[in-house]
C-alpha positions as CSV (number, residue, x, y, z in Angstrom):
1,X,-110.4,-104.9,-83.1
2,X,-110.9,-108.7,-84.2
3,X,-107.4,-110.4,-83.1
4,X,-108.6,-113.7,-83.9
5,X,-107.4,-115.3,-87.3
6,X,-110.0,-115.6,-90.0
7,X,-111.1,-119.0,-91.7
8,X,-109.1,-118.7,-94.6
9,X,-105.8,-118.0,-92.5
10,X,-106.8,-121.0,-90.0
11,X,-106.8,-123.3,-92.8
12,X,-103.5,-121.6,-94.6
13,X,-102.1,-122.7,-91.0
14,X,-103.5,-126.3,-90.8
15,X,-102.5,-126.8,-94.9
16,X,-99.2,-125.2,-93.8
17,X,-98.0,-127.6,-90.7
18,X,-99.6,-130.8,-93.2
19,X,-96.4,-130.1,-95.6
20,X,-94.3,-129.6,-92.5
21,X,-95.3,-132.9,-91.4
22,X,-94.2,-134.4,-94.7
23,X,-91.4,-132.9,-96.0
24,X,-89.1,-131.7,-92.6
25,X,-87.2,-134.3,-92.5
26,X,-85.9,-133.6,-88.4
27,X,-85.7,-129.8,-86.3
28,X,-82.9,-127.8,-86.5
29,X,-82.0,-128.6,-82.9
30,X,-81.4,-131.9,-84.4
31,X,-79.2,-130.8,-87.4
32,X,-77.0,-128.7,-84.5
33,X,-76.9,-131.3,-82.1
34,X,-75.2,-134.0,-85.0
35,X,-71.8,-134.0,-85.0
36,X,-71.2,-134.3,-88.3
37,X,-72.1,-130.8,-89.1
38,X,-70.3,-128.0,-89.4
39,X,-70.6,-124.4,-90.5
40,X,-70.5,-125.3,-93.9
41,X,-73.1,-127.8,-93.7
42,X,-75.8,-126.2,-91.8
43,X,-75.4,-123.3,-94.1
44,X,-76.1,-126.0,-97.5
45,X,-79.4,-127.5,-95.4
46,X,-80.5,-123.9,-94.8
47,X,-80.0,-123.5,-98.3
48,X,-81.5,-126.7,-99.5
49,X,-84.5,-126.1,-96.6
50,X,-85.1,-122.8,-98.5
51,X,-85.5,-124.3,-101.9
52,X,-88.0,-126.6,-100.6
53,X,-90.0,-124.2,-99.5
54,X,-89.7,-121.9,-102.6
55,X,-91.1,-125.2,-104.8
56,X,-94.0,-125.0,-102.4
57,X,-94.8,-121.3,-102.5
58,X,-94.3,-120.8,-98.8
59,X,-91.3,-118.0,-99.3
60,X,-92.9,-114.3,-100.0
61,X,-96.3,-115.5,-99.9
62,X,-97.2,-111.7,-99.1
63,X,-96.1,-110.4,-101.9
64,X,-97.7,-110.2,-105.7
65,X,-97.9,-112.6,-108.1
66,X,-96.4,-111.2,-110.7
67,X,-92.6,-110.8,-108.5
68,X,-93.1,-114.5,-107.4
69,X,-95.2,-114.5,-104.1
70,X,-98.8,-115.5,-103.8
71,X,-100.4,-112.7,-103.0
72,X,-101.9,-113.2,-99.6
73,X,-101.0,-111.0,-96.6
74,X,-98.9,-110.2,-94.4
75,X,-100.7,-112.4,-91.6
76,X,-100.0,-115.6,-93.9
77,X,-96.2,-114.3,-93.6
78,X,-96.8,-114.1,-89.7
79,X,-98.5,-117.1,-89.4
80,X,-95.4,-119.1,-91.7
81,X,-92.7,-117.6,-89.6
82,X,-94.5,-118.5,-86.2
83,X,-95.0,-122.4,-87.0
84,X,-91.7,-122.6,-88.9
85,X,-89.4,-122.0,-86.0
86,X,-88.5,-125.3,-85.3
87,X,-87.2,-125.6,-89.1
88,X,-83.8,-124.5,-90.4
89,X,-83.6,-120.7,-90.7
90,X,-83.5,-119.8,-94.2
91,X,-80.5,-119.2,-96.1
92,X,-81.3,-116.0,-97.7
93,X,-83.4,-114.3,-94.7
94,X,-81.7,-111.1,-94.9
95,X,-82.3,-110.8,-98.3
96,X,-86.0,-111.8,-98.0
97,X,-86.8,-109.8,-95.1
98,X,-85.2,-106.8,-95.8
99,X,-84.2,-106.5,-99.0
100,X,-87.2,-107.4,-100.9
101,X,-89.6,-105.3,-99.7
102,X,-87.6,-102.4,-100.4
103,X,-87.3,-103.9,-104.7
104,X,-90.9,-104.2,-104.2
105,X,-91.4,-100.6,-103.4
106,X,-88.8,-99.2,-104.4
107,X,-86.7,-100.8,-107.3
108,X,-87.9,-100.8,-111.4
109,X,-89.9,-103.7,-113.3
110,X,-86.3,-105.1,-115.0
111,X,-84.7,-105.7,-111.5
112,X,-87.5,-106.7,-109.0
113,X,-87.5,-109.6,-112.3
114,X,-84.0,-110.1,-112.3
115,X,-83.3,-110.5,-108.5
116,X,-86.2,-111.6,-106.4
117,X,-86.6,-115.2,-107.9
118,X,-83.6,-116.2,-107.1
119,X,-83.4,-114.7,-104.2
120,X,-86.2,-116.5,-103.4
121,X,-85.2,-120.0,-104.1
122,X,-81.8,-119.6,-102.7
123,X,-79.9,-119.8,-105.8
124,X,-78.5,-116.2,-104.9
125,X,-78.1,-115.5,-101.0
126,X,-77.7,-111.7,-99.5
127,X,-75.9,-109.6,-96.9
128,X,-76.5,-106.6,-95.6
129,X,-74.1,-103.2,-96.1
130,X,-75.4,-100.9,-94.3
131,X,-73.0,-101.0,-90.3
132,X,-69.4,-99.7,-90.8
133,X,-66.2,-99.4,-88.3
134,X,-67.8,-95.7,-87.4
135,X,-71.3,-95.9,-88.6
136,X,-73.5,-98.4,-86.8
137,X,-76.4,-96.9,-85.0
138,X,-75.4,-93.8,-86.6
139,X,-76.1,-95.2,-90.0
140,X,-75.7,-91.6,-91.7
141,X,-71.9,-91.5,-90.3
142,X,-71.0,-93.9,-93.3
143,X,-67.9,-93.3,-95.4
144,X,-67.6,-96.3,-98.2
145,X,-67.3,-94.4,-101.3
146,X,-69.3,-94.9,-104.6
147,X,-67.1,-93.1,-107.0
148,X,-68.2,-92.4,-110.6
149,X,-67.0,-94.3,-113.4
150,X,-68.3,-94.0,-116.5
151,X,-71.5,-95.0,-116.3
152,X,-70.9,-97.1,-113.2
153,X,-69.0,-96.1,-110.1
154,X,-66.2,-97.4,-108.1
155,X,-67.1,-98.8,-104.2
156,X,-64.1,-98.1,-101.7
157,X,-64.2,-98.4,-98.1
158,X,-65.6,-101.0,-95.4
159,X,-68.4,-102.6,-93.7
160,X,-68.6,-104.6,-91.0
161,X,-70.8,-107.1,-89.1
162,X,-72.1,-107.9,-92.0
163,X,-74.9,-111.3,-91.3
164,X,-74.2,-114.5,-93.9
165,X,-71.0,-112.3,-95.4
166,X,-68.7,-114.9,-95.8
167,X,-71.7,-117.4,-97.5
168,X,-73.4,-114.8,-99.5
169,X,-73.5,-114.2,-103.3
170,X,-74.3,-110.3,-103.3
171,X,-74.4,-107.5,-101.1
172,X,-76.8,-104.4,-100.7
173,X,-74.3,-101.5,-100.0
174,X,-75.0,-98.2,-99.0
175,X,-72.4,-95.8,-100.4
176,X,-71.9,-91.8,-100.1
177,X,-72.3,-89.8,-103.5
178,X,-71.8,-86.5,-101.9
179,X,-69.5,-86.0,-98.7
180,X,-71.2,-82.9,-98.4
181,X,-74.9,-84.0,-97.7
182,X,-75.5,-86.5,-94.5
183,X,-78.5,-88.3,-95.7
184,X,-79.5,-86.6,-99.4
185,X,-76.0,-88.1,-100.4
186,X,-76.1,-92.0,-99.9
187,X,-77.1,-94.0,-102.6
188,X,-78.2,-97.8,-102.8
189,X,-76.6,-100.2,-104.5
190,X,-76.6,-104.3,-105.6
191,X,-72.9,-105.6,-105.5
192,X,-71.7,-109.3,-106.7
193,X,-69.1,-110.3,-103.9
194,X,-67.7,-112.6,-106.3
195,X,-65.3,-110.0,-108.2
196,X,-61.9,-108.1,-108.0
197,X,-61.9,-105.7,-105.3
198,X,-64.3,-107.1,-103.1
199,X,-62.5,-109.0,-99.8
200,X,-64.8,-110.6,-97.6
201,X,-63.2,-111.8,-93.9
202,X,-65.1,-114.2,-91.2
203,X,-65.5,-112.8,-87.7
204,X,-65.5,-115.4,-85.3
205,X,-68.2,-114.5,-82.7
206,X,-68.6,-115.3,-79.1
207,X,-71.1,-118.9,-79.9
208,X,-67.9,-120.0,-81.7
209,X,-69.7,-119.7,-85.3
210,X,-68.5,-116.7,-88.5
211,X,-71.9,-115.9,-89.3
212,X,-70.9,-112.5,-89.0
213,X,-68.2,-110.9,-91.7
214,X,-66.5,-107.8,-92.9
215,X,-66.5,-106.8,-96.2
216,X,-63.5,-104.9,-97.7
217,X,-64.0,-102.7,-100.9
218,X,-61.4,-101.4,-103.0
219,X,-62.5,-100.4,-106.7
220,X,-65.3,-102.9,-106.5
221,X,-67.3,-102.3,-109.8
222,X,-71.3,-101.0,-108.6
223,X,-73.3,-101.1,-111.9
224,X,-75.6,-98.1,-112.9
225,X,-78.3,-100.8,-113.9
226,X,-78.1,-102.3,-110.4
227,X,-78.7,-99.1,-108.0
228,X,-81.9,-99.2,-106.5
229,X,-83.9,-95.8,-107.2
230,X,-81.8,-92.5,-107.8
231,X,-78.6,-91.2,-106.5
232,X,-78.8,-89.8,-103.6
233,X,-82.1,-91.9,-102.7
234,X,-80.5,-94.0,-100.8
235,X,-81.4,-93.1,-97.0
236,X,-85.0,-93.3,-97.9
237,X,-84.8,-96.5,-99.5
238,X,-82.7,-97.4,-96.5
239,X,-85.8,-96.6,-94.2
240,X,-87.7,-99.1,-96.2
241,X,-85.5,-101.9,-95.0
242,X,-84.6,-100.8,-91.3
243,X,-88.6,-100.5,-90.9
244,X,-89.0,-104.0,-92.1
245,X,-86.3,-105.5,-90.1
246,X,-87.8,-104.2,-86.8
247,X,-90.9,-105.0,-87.7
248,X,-90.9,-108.2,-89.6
249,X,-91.2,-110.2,-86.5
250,X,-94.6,-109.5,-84.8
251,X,-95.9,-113.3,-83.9
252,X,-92.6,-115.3,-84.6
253,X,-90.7,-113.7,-81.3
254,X,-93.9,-114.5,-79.1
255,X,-93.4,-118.3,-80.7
256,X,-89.4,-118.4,-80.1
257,X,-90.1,-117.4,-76.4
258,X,-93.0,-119.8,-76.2
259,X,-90.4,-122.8,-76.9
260,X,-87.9,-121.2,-74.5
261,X,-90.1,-120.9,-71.9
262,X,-91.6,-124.0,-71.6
263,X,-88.3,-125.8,-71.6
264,X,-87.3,-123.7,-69.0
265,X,-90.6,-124.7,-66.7
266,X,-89.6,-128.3,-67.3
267,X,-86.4,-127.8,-66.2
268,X,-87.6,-126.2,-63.1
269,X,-89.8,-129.1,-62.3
270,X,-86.8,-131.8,-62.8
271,X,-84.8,-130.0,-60.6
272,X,-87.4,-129.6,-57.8
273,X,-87.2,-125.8,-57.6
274,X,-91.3,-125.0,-59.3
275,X,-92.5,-124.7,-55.9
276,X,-90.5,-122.0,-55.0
277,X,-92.1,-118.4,-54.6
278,X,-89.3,-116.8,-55.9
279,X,-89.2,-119.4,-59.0
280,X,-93.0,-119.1,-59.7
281,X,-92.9,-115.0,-59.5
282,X,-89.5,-115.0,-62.3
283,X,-91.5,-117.6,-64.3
284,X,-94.9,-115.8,-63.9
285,X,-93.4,-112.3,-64.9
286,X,-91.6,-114.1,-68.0
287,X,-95.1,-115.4,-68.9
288,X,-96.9,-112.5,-68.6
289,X,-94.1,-110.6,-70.7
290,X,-94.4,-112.8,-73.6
291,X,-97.9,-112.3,-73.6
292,X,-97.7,-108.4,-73.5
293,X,-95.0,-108.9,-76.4
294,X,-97.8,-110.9,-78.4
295,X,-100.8,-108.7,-78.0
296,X,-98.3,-105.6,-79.2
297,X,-97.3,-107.6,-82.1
298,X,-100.8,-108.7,-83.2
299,X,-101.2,-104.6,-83.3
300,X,-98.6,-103.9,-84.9
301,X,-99.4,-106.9,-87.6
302,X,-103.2,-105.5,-87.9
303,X,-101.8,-102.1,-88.9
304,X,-99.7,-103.9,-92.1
305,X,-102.6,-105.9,-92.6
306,X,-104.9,-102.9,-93.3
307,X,-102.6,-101.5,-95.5
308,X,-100.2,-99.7,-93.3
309,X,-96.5,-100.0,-93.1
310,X,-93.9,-100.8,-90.7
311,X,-93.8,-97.5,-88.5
312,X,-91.9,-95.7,-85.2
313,X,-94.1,-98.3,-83.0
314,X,-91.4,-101.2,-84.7
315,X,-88.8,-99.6,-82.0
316,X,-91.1,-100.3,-79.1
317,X,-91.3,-103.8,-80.9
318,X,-88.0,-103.9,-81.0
319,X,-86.8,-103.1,-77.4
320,X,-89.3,-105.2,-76.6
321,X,-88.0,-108.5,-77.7
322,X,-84.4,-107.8,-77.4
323,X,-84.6,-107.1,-73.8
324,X,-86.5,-109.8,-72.9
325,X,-84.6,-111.9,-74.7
326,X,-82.1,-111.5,-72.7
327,X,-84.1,-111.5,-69.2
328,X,-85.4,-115.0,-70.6
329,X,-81.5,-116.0,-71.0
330,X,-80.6,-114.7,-67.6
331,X,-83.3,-116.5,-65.8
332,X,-82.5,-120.0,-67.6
333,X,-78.6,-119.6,-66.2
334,X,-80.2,-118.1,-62.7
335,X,-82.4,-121.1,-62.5
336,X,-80.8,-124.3,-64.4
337,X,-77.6,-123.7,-63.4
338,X,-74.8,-125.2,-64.9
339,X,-76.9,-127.2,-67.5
340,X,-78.1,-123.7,-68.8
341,X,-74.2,-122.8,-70.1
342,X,-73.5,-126.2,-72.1
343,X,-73.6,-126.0,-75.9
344,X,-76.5,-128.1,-77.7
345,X,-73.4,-131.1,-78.7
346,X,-72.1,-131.0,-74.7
347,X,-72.7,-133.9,-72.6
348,X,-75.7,-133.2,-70.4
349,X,-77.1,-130.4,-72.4
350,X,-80.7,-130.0,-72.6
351,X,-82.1,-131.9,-75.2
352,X,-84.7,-129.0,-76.9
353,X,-83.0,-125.9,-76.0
354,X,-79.4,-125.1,-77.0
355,X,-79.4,-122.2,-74.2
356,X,-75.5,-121.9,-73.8
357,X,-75.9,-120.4,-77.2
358,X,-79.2,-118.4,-76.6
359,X,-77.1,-117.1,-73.3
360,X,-74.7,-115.5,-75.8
361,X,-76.2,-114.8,-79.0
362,X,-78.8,-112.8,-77.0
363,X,-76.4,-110.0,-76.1
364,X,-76.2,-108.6,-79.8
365,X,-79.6,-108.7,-80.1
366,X,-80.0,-105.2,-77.8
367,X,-77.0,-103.4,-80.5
368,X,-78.4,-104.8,-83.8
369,X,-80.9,-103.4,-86.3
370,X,-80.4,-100.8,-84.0
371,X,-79.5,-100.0,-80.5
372,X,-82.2,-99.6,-77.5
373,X,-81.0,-96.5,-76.9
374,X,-81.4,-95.5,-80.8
375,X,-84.6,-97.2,-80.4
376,X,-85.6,-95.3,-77.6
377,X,-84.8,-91.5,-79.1
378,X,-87.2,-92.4,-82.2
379,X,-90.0,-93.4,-79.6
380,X,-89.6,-89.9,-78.3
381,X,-89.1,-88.4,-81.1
382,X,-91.7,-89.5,-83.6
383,X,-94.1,-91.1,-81.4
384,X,-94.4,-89.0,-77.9
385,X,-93.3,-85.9,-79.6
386,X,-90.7,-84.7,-77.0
């Protein structure tokens, strides 16, 4: 197996960081550091970031023409999210990342024409409905309601931990259409949030941001012409999107961790510590982690790239990065100390690393798109056959 990227991709990448180099106008660590932002703005230059790169034909790249991409493959859509990290986060990432593959396989001609250009460009941002109060890792154990109405149906119940809920424009909602079947009676559905019955609440999280929400329905109005694929096809469809959101990642975690760890060997050396065994060992393993994490995500990346689609070995993926994420976080506060725990805007912080954030944001990261030990039952299940 060839690992190496081809000519064509090379020069996608060089072409790619030349734009960079002209249109970012300063890193995201930047935009988080100025005090003059708040939530509100660092959502509109995520928003306004996104719509750049729409005009340039950098968002979907992987997928066809004719639904707004470019039609290269998936290794252009590694390659973009590896060298964009140090840009603001898209707005509509959720929506890009986990919705749209699923139109593209799984929704008619009339709606993957209606919904992914603007999802693309931003003018319409997504959220996720998939997690509830008693349904999280045990997606099937969902209750929200879709209850026919003419036509259309009726949405009641609740979902929770819903990512960009309070900014977002529309919702993908997975409702129950039979009580009586676990998974043959969930169908998927496109919601507005802007309409009666639909309350959308902030939950403040640990970093001190709402990018997290719940989402209240009560006779929310779910249009027929807006349900992706059949009743009762909803868990399938719902497959589509988990696989894609543990999979989605393959070179741009290996890239985060990259940054992270080299701030964290300078910091090291400015404290005097690099010359300790015990130092070098921590640091070494970390290293030599990363690098595992890389070579299984150039795997997993050649099996898309040949046609394949995101399978079971997205869990190992998965538990992968999460975990480690959160070794990486633990070493930084073992090893830097008190500097480690300061916010990107506190005196003294470090200047390209916010890691009082990465400290805390790095605990949900083992719970969502599903739980290591979910993660860890489909690895024996599907893949080792126990």
């Amino acid at each position: 197996m060839d690992l190496r990227f081809s000519k064509d991709q090379e020069q996608f990448r060089g072409v790619l960081n030349d734009w960079l180099q002209d249109n970012l106008e300063r890193p995201w660590i930047e935009e988080l550091r100025d005090p003059k932002n708040n939530e509100k703005t660092l959502f509109d230059i995520r928003r306004s970031w996104q719509g750049k790169l729409y005009e340039a034909g950098y968002l979907g790249i992987h997928w066809p023409k004719q639904w707004g991409g470019r039609g290269l493959t998936i290794v252009e859509h590694a390659i973009f999210m590896a060298d964009t990290l140090h840009a603001p986060p898209i707005a509509s990432r959720v929506g890009i990342n986990l919705l749209g593959p699923a139109l593209i396989h799984h929704a008619t001609e009339e709606q993957r024409r209606r919904f992914i250009p603007k999802m693309l460009s931003g003018e319409e941002v997504w959220c996720q409905g998939f997690s509830e109060p008693d349904a999280g890792s045990d997606l099937a154990a969902l209750r929200t309601r879709a209850i026919p109405d003419g036509e259309d149906f009726r949405l009641e119940g609740q979902k929770v931990w819903t990512t960009f809920g309070p900014w977002s424009d529309w919702i993908f909602v997975l409702a129950r259409t039979d009580p009586d079947d676990r998974y043959g009676g969930i169908t998927f559905f496109l919601v507005p949030l802007a309409q009666k019955g639909v309350e959308v609440q902030p939950i403040r999280q640990i970093t001190g941001e709402s990018e997290f929400g719940e989402v209240f329905f009560s006779g929310a109005l779910a249009k027929r012409e807006h349900m992706i694929g059949e009743i009762g096809e909803g868990w399938k469809i719902a497959m589509t999107v988990l696989a894609y959101e543990r999979g989605s990642m393959s070179l741009a975690h290996p890239a985060r961790f990259d940054h992270n760890l080299k701030d964290l060997v300078r910091g090291v050396q400015e404290n005097g510590t690099v010359e300790r065994s015990d130092v070098r060992e921590k640091v070494g393993r970390l290293l030599i982690e990363n690098e595992v994490m890389r070579a299984n995500g150039f795997r997993t990346l050649a099996t898309m790239a040949s046609g394949g689609t995101p399978g079971p070995e997205g869990s190992l993926e998965k538990i992968f990065w999460s975990e480690y994420a959160r070794s990486l976080a633990d070493a930084a506060l073992d090893l830097l100390g008190f500097q480690a725990q300061l916010q990107v805007r506190s005196f003294g912080a470090r200047q390209e690393m916010n890691w009082g954030h990465e400290a805390l944001w790095v605990r949900a990261g083992t719970i969502l798109a599903g739980t290591s030990e979910i993660q860890r039952n489909i690895i024996a299940k599907r893949i080792l056959k126990l």
